[in-house]
C-alpha positions as CSV (number, residue, x, y, z in Angstrom):
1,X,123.4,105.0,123.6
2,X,123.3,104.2,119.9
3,X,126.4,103.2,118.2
4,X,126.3,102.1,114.3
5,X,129.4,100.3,112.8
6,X,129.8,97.3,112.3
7,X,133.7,97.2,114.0
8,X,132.6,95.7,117.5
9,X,130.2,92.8,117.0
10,X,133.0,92.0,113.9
11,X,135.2,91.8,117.3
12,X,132.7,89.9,119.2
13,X,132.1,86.9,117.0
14,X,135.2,87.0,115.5
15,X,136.0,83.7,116.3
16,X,132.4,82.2,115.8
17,X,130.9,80.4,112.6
18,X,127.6,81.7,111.9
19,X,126.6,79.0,109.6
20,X,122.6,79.3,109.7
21,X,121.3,80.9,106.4
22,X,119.4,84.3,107.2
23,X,116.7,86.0,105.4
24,X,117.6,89.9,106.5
25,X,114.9,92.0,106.7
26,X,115.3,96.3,107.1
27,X,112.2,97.9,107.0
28,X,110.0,92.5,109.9
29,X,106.4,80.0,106.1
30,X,107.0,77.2,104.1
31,X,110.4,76.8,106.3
32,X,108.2,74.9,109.1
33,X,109.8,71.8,108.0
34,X,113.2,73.6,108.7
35,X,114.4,74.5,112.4
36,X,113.7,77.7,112.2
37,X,114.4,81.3,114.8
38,X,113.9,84.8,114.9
39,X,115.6,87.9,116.0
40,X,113.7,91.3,116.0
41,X,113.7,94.2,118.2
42,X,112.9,95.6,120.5
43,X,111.9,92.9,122.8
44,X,108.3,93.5,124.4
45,X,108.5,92.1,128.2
46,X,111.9,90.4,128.9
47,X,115.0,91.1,127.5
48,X,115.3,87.6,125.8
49,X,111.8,87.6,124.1
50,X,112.8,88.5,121.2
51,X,114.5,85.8,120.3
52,X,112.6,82.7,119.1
53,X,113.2,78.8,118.2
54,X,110.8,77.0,116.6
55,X,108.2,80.0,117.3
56,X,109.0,80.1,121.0
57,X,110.8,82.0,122.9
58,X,114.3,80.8,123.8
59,X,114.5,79.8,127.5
60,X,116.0,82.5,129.9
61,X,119.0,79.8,131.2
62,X,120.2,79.1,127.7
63,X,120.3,83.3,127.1
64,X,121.7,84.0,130.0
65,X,124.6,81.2,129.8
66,X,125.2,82.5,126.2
67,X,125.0,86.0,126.8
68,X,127.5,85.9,129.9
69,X,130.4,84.5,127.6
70,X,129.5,87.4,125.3
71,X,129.7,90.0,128.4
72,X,133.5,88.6,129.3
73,X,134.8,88.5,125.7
74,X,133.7,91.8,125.5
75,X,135.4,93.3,129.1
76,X,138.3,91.1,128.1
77,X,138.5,92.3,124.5
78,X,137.7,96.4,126.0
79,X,135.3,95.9,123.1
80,X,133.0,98.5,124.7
81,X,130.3,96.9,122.4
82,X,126.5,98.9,122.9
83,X,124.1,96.5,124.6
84,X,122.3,96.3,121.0
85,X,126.0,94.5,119.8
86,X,126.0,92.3,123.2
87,X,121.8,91.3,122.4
88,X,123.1,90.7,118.5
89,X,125.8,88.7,119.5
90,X,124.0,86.5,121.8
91,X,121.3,85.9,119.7
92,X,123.8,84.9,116.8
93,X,125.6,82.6,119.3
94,X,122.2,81.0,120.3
95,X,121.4,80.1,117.1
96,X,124.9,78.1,116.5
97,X,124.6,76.6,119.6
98,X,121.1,75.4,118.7
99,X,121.8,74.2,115.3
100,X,118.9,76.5,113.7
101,X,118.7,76.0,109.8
102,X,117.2,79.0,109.0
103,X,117.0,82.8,110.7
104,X,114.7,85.6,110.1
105,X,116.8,88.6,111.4
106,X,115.4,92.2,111.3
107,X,117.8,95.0,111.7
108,X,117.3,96.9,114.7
109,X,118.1,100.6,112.7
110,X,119.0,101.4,109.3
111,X,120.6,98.6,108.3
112,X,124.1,99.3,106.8
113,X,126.1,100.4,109.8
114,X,123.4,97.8,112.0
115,X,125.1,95.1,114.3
116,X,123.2,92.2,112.6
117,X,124.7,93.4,109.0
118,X,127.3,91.0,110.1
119,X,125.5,88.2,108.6
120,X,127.5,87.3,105.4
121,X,131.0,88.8,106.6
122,X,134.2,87.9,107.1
123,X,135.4,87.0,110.9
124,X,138.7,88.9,111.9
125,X,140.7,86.0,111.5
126,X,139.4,85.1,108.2
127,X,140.2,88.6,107.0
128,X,144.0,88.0,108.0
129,X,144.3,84.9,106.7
130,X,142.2,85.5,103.2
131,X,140.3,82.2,103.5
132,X,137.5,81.4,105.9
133,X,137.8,78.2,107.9
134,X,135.3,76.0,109.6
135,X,135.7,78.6,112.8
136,X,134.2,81.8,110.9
137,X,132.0,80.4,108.2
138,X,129.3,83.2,107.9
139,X,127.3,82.4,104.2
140,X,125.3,85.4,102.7
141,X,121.9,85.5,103.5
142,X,119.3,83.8,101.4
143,X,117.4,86.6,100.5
144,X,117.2,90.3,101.7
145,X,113.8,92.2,102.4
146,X,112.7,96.2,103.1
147,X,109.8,97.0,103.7
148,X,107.8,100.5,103.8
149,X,110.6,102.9,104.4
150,X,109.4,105.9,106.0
151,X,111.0,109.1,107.9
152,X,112.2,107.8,111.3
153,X,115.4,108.0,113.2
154,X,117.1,111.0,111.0
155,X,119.8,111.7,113.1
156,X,121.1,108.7,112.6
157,X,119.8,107.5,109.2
158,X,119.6,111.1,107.0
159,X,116.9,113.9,106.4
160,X,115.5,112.2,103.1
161,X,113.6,109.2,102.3
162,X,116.2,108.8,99.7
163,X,118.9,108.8,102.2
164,X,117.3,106.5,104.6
165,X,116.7,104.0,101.7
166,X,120.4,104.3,101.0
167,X,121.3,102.9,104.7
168,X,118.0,100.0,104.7
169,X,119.6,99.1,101.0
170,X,122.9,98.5,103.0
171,X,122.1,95.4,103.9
172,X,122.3,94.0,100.2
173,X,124.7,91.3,99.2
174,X,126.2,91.0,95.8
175,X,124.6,87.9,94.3
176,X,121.8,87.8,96.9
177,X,118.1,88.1,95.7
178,X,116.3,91.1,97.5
179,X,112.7,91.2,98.2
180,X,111.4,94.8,98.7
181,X,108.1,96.9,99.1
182,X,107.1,98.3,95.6
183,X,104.3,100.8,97.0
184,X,107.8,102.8,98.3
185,X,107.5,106.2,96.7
186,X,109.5,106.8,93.6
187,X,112.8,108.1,95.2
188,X,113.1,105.5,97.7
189,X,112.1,102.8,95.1
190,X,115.0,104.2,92.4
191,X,117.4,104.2,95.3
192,X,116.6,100.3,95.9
193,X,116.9,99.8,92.3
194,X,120.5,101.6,91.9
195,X,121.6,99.6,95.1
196,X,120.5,96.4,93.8
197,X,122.3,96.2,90.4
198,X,124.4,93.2,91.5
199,X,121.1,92.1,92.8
200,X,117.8,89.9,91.3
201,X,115.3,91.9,92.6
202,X,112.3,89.1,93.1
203,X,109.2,91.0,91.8
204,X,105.8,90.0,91.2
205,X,106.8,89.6,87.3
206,X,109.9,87.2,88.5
207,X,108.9,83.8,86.2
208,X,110.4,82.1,89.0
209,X,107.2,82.8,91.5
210,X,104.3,80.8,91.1
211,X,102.1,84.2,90.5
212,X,100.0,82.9,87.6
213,X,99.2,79.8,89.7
214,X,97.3,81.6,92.6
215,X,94.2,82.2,92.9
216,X,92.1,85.5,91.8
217,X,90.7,85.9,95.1
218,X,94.0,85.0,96.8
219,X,95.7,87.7,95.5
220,X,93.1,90.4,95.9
221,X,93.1,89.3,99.7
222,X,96.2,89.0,100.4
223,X,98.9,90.9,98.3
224,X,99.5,94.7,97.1
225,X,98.4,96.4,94.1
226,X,101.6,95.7,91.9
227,X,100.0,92.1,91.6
228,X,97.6,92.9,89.1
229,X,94.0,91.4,89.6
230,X,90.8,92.0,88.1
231,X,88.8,94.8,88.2
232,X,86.0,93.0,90.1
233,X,88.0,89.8,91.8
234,X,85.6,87.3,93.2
235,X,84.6,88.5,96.8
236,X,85.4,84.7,98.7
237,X,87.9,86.3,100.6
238,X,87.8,89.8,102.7
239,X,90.1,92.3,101.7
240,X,93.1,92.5,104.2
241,X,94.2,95.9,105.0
242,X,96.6,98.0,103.2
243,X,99.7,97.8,105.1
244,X,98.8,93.8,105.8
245,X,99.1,93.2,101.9
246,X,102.1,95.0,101.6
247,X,104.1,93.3,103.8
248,X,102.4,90.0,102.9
249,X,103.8,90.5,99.4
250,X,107.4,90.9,100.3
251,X,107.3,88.4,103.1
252,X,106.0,85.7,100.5
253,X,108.2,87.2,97.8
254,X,111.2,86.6,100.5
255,X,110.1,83.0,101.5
256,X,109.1,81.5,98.4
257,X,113.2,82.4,97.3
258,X,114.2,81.3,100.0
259,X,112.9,78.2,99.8
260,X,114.2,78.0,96.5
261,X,118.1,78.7,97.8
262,X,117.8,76.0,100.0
263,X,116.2,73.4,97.0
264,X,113.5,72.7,98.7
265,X,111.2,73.9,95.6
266,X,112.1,74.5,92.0
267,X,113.1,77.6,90.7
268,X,111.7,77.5,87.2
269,X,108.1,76.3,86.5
270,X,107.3,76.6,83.1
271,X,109.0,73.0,82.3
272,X,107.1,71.0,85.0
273,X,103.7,69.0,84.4
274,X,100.8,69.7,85.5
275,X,100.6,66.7,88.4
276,X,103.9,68.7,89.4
277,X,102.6,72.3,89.1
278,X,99.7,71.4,91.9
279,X,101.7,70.3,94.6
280,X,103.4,74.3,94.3
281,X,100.3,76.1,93.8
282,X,98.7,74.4,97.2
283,X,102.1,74.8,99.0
284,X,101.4,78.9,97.6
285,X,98.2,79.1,98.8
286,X,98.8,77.3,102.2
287,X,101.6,79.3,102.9
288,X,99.6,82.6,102.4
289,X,96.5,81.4,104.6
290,X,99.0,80.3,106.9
291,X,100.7,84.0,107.3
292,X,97.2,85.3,107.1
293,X,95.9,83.6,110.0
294,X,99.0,83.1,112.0
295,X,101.6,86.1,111.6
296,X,99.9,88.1,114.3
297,X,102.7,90.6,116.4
298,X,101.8,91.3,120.0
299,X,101.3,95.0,120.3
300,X,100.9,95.5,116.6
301,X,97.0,96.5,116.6
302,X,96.2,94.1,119.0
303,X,92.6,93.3,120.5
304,X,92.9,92.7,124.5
305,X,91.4,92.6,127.5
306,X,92.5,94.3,130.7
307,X,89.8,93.4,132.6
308,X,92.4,91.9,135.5
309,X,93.5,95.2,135.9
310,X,90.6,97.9,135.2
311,X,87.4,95.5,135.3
312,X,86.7,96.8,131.7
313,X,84.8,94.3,130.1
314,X,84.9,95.6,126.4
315,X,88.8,94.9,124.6
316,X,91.1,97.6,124.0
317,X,93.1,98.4,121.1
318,X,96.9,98.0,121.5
319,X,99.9,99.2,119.1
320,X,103.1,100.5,119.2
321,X,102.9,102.9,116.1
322,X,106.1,105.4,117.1
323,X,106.2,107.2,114.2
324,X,104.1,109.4,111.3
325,X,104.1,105.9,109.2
326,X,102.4,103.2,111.9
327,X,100.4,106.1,113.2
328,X,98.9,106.6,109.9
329,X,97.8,102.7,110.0
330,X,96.5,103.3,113.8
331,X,94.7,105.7,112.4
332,X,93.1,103.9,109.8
333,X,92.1,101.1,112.4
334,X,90.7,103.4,115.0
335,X,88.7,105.4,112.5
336,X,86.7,102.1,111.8
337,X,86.0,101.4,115.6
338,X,84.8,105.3,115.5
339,X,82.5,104.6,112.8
340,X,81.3,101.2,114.3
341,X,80.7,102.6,117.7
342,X,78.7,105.4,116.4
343,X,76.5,102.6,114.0
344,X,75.8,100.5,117.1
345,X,74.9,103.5,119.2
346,X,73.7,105.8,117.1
347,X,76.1,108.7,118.2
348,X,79.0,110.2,117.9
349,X,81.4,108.8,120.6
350,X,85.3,110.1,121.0
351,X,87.9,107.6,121.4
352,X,89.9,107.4,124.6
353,X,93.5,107.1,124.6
354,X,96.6,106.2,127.1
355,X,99.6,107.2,125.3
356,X,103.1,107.7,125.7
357,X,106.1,108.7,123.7
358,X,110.0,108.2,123.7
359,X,111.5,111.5,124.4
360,X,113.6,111.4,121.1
361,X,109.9,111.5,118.9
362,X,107.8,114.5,117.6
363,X,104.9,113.5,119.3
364,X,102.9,116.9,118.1
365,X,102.8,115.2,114.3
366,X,102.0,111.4,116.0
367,X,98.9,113.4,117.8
368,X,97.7,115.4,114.5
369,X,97.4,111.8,113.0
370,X,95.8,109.6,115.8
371,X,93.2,112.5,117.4
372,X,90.2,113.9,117.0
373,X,87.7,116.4,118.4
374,X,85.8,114.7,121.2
375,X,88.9,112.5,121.9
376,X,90.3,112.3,125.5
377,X,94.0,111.7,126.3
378,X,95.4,110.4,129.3
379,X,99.1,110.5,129.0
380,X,101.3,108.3,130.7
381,X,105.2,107.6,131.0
382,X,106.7,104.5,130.1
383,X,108.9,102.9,132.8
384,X,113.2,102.0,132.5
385,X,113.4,100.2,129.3
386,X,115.7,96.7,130.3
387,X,118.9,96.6,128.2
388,X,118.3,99.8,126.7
389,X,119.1,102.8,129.8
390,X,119.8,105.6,126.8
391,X,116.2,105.5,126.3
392,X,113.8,108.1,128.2
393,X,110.1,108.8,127.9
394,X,108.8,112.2,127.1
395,X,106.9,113.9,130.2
396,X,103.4,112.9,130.4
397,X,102.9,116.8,131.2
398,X,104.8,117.6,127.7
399,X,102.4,115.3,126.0
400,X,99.4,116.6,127.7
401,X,100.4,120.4,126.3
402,X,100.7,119.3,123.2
403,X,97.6,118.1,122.9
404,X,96.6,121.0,124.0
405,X,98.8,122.8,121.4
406,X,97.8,120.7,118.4
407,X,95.9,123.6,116.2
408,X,93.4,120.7,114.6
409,X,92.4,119.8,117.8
410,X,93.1,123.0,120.3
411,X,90.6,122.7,122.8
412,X,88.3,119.8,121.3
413,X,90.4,117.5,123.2
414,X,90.9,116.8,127.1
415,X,94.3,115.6,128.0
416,X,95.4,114.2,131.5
417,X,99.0,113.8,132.7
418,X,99.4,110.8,135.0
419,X,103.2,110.5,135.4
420,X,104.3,106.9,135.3
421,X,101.4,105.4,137.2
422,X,100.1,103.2,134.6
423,X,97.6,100.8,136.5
424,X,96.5,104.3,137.7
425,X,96.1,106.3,133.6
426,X,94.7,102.8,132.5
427,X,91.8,102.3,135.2
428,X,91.0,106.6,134.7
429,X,90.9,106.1,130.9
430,X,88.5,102.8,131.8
431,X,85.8,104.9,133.9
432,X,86.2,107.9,130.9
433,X,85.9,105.5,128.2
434,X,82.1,104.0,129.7
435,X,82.5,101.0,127.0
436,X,83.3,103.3,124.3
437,X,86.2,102.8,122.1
438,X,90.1,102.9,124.5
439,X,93.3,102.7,123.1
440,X,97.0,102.4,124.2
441,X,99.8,103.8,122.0
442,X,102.3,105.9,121.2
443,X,105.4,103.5,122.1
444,X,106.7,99.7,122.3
445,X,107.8,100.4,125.5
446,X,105.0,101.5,126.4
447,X,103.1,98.0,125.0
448,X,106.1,96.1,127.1
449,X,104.4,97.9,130.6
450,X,101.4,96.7,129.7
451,X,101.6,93.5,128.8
452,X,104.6,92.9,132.0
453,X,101.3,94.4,134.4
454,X,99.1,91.9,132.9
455,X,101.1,89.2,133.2
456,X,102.7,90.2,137.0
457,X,99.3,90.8,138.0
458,X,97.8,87.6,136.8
459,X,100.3,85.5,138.1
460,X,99.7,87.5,141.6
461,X,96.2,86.4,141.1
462,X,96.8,83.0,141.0
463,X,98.9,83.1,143.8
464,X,96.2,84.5,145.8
């Protein structure tokens, strides 16, 4: 089950320094000479992947050694901390233990009331004692970031966009610079701004980024429209999508202050020469083709081949959009493979989907956004989620009628239910598909089951 509050990981790490500086992101370069992790969620195959050293994922001995000592503290404590608190703690613990300079840590929901909000506070014994010693040291985070803030999770979070912002805006810290996504809508973007009144709030107009260094074309790749550019930018560079340039801006808004917390670049410009200014405007540009060519999440519209399991040749498309705002960038991806398969064929082909949906999620809107007449569905179940039992899939027979319910697409539409035989929905979808354009979505968990049978099944393979 999901518990928010902040009360039992408090009493799980009371006793341990979290001296690593974060940048907290609620919404998920340059520090490569830094030893770097990462803690995000949910994890994709195993339990542990999801946290990372140095870009890899930490070793399943040193989590599990870690992760026992946070199990017994809790039994002995009768903590009865959530298994979220117990993954948060260890992951916190991990990166003590392994001396990690710097942490990127996403929430794992809302942000306020989330475990990793710990970041910045007080132990217990700290509290009691009104100073904190060398055993609790826990600095503020460098920087905060939120990104696109959409409707998700309202039970939990509120009915409102503005209320939702309210809990992501939680994770501010009085003096901290926060980093946050200015194509929000108005509400959600005044809400931010009232929160962060303690705050500098690093913007595109902030004299301390290197903005009027980059170049023309760099900026019309790469960032969102509040970085003004000219009305016909040179065309060097392609045009990343929408939702790529938006969270390109805040990530290098975030990093480029963080860097400057931790001295390793100036924080004013306007004094230095211009055998000074280079070196910063490369570093910029580096650390932008860097993100751009490198920052690629698995199961975040992801080309790959299951031809080990369905002797498909052509790639599918894989995401975990879970919600009306990823589905709406889905969307947008799947719509160009519609209108390149139909160029390269000269007809109209549907797209052929293996979805699946967490039980909790109105998969009816999720449905009006992905499909389209001529579409088939083959809906699926995703299997017990490791670390996480509260969570259940919705009946592949549920998501089959409401397909067949959906009034855009009533009829126009063929749906399958194939229970929680995946290899068995992924190799039908295959023959149905005949090369055309296949994609799985509709959950993470359901990405996790599919990238676990590729990988099982390959290493079978090789045992053969």
């Amino acid at each position: 089950m999901i518990e928010l509050g902040l009360q039992r990981i408090s009493r799980l790490l009371a006793e341990t320094p979290l001296p690593w500086r974060a940048i907290h992101v609620a919404g998920t370069n340059g520090l490569h000479a830094l030893k770097h992790a990462r803690f995000t969620s949910p994890h994709l195959i195993d339990r542990w992947d999801c946290i990372t050293i140095s870009q890899q994922v930490v070793p399943f001995m040193l989590f599990s050694g870690i992760e026992r000592g946070v199990l017994l503290r809790n039994d002995q404590g009768a903590i009865k901390a959530s298994e979220f608190e117990i993954l948060t703690a260890t992951a916190f613990e991990i990166f003590t233990h392994e001396d990690v300079d710097v942490a990127v840590v996403e929430v794992g929901l809302g942000g306020r009331l989330d475990a990793t909000n710990v970041i910045g506070q007080a132990g217990e014994s700290s509290l009691q004692i009104g100073v904190a010693d060398a055993n609790t040291f826990r600095p503020s985070p460098l920087v905060t970031a939120i990104s696109k803030i959409g409707l998700d999770h309202q039970a939990l979070l509120g009915d409102t966009l503005r209320e939702i912002a309210r809990e992501k805006a939680g994770i501010m810290k009085p003096g901290v610079p926060v980093a946050y996504d200015l194509s929000n809508v108005d509400e959600v973007k005044t809400e931010l701004h009232a929160r962060a009144k303690l705050n500098r709030v690093v913007s595109w107009a902030d004299p301390e980024l290197p903005t009027r260094s980059l170049d023309l074309d760099l900026k019309h790749a790469f960032f969102a429209d509040e970085l003004a550019t000219a009305s016909h930018p040179p065309a060097s560079t392609p045009r990343a999508a929408d939702h790529i340039r938006r969270n390109m801006s805040v990530a290098f808004r975030a990093a480029w202050t963080a860097l400057q917390r931790l001295n390793r670049i100036p924080s004013a410009f306007d004094h230095l020469p211009p055998n000074e200014l280079a070196p910063l405007k490369d570093l910029a540009t580096s650390m932008i083709r860097n993100a751009s060519q490198h920052a690629r999440v698995p199961g975040r519209l992801q080309s790959l081949s299951i031809e080990a399991l369905t002797n498909r040749t052509q790639d599918i498309l894989l995401d975990g959009a879970h919600n009306a705002q990823s589905a709406e960038v889905l969307a947008a991806e799947v719509d160009k493979l519609r209108a390149s398969h139909q160029q390269q064929h000269a007809s109209r082909s549907g797209v052929t989907w293996v979805l699946a949906c967490s039980s909790t999620k109105d998969v009816s809107e999720m449905l009006r956004t992905l499909l389209r007449p001529g579409d088939r569905v083959f809906a699926v179940e995703f299997g017990p989620v490791d670390g996480m039992p509260w969570v259940e899939p919705l009946g592949s027979e549920k998501i089959a009628g409401a397909v067949e319910s959906v009034a855009a697409i009533a009829g126009q539409v063929d749906a399958v239910a194939c229970g929680r035989d995946l290899q068995a929905a992924l190799q039908k979808a295959s023959d149905a598909a005949e090369g055309g354009p296949m994609v799985v979505a509709g959950s993470l968990y359901l990405v996790g089951d599919l990238l676990r049978l590729l990988r099982d099944g390959t290493a079978r393979t090789s045992e053969a």
